[in-house]
N, C-alpha and C positions, 0 to 999 in steps of 0.2 A: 613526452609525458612520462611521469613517472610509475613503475607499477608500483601498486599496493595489495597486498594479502585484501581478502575478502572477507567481513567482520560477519561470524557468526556468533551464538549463542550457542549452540552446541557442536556435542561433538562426533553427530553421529553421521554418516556416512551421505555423501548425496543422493537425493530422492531422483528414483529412474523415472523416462517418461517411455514405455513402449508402446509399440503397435503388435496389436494380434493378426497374425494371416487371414487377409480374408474380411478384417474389421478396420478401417484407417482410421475412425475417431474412436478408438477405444484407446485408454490413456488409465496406467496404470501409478499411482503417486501414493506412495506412502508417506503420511504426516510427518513432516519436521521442523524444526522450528527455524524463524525466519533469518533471511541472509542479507545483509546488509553489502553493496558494494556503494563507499562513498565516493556523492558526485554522480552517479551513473544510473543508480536502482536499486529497488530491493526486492528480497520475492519470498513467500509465505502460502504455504498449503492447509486453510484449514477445512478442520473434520469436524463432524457434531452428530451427534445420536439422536439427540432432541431438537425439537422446535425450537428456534432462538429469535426473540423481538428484541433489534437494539436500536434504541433511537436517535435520532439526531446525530445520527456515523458522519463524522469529515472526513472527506479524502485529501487530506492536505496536498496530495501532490498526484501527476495525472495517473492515472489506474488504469491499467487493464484485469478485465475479471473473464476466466473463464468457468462456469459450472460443470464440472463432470459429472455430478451424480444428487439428485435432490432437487428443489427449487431456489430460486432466491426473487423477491420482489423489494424494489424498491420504490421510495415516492419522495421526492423532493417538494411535494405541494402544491408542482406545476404539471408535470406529466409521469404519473404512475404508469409499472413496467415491471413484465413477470417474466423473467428465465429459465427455461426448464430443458435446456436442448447444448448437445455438444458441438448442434452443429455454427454457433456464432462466435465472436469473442463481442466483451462487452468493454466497449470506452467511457471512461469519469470523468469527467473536467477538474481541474484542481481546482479544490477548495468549492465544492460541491456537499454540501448537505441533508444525508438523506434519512428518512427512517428504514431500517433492515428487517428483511424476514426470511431467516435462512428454514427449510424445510425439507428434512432427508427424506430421499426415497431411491426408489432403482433396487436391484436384487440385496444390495448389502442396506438397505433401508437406513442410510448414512447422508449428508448433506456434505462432499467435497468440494472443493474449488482452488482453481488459482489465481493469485495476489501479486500482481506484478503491480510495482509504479517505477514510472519514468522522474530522472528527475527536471530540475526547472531546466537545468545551466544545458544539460545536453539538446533539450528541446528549443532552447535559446540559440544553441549552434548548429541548429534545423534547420529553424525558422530564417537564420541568420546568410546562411549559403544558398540559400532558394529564392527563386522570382516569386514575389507574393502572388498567390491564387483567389481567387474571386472567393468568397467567404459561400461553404459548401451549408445550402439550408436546413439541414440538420446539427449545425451548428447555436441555433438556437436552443437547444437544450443541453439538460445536464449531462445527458449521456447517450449512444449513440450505439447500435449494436452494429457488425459487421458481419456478414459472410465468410465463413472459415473455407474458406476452398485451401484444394490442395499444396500450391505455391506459397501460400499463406500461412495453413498450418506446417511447412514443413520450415519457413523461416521462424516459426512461432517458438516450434521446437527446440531450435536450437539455440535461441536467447537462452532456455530455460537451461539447458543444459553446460548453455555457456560459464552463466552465475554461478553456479553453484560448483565447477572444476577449476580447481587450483593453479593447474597450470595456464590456464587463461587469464591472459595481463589484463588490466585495464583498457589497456590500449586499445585492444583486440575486440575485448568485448563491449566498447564504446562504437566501433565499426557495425558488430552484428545487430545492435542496438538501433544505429542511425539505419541499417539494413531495413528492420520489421517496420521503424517510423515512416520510412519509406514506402514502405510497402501497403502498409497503411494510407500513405496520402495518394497512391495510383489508384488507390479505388475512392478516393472521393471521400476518407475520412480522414481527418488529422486535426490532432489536438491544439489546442490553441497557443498564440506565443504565449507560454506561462512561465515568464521571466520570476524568480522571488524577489519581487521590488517592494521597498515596505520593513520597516525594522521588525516586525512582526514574521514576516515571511520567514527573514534572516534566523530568529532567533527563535523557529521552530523547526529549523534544519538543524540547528545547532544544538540543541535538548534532543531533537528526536534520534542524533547517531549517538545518545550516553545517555539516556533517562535518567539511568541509574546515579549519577554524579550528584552532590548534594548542589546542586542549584540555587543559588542568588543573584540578585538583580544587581548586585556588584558587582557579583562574578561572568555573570552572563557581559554584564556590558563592559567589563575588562575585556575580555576574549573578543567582543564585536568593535574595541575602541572606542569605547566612549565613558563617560561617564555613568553612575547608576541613575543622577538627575536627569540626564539626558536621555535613557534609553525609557524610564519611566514619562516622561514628555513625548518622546515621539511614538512610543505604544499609546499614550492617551489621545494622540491625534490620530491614531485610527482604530479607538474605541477599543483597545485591548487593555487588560489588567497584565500585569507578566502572573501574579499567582492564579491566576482564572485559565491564562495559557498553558502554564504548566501541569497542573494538574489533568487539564484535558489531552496533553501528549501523553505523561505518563495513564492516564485511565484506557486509552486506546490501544499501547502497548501493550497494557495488562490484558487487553477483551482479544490479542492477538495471541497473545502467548497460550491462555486459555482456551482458545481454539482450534492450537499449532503445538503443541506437547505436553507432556506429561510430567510434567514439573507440578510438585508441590506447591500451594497457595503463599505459603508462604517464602518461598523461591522466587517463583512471580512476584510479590511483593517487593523482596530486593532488587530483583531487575529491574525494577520500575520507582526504586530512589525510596522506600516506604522500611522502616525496619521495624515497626510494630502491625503488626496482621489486621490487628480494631481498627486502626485508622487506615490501613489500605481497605479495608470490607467497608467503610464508613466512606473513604471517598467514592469508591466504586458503586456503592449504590447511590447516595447520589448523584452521579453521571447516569447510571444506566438503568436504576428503577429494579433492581436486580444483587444478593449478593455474588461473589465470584463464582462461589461453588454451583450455583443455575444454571452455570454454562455448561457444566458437564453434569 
């Protein structure tokens, strides 16, 4: 396997996770903005002062959330679920849609959390080296909390610390990766085979590692080999627009970035492929009911 540099946003130093003597789930994270390792994960810390309602969030790919400080409730429609505690981690199924209510509290009266997802191809090669297991009954739902015990959180940890240190290959950190998936399916949770199968799948992996690139359906389907006839036909066979898709990758970026640093709106807007402000604040509230500036 080859290694690759780890695709950040910025360029500020990586976020610590400590323990206080005496406290084992105290978990100290200073906001940064998110870290992209392609193929493997990504991971994203964010913080909010205010109440924040966003609706219709897709996890395009499998998540883990954990809340350090705040509430967060979700509802996909079928089984509503309120987090307020450091002591679980919480699992998303890919492609999972929910409505969000993040809501600060705790002494810093702040709403933190962490944003880890998995991606498809490593959980393929999970899924792939394993004796299938009886399908575990909370698997019927969108998302699934776990008990953070200490074995637990101390492999939790070190994903996180993994991502975001330079001198950790890919390699390496695909190992400590299939480590916590592991560790996760000993107690009876584990995420589903969530292969990216579907030109759709494809070609929101491929927008979501560059937003920022000016994106066509040419160009997209150059890059995935195929034609633009072609990839606009097999997106219509599973009820996708490619301009309906893109926009809701880059609007998600945006509602990340907005939550994960301290970048200007207009910053945000570049990262997310938009080079007039109106029209990033114009798609953005229609996605989320909300202009950008709301968020903070």
């Amino acid at each position: 396997m080859s290694t690759r540099k780890p695709v950040t946003v910025s360029s500020r130093q990586p976020a610590s996770v400590q323990t206080e003597t005496g406290c084992r789930t105290h978990w100290s994270l200073p906001s940064g903005a998110p870290v992209l390792r392609r193929g493997l994960c990504s991971l994203a810390q964010p913080v909010l002062k205010q109440i924040q309602h966003t609706p219709r969030f897709l996890f395009h790919e499998a998540t883990v959330l954990f809340v350090v400080a705040g509430r967060l409730d979700l509802n996909d429609a079928v089984s509503p679920l309120s987090v307020n505690t450091q002591a679980s981690l919480l699992l998303v199924e890919p492609g999972t849609c929910a409505d969000l209510l993040k809501t600060p509290g705790g002494p810093e009266k702040r709403f933190r959390s962490i944003f880890l997802t998995v991606s498809a191809s490593l959980l393929d090669a999970f899924h792939r080296d394993r004796t299938p297991q009886p399908p575990n009954k909370d698997n019927r739902t969108s998302y699934q909390q776990v008990a953070l015990d200490e074995d637990l959180e101390s492999t939790f940890r070190r994903v996180l610390e993994s991502v975001e240190a330079k001198p950790v290959s890919d390699e390496r950190l695909q190992y400590r990766l299939m480590d916590f998936v592991l560790a996760l399916a000993e107690r009876g949770h584990a995420f589903k085979d969530a292969k990216q199968s579907g030109t759709a799948g494809r070609l929101r992996t491929l927008i979501g590692e560059a937003p920022d690139q000016h994106w066509t359906a040419h160009e997209a389907g150059r890059v995935l080999a195929m034609s633009e006839a072609t990839l606009r036909r097999r997106l219509a066979g599973e009820s996708v627009r490619f301009e309906d898709l893109l926009v809701d990758i880059r609007m998600h970026r945006a509602m990340m970035l907005l939550q994960t640093t301290s970048w200007s709106i207009p910053r945000i807007a570049q990262a997310c492929g938009y080079q007039s402000r109106a029209r990033f604040a114009d798609r953005f509230r229609a996605r989320f009911g909300h202009l950008p500036s709301a968020v903070r």
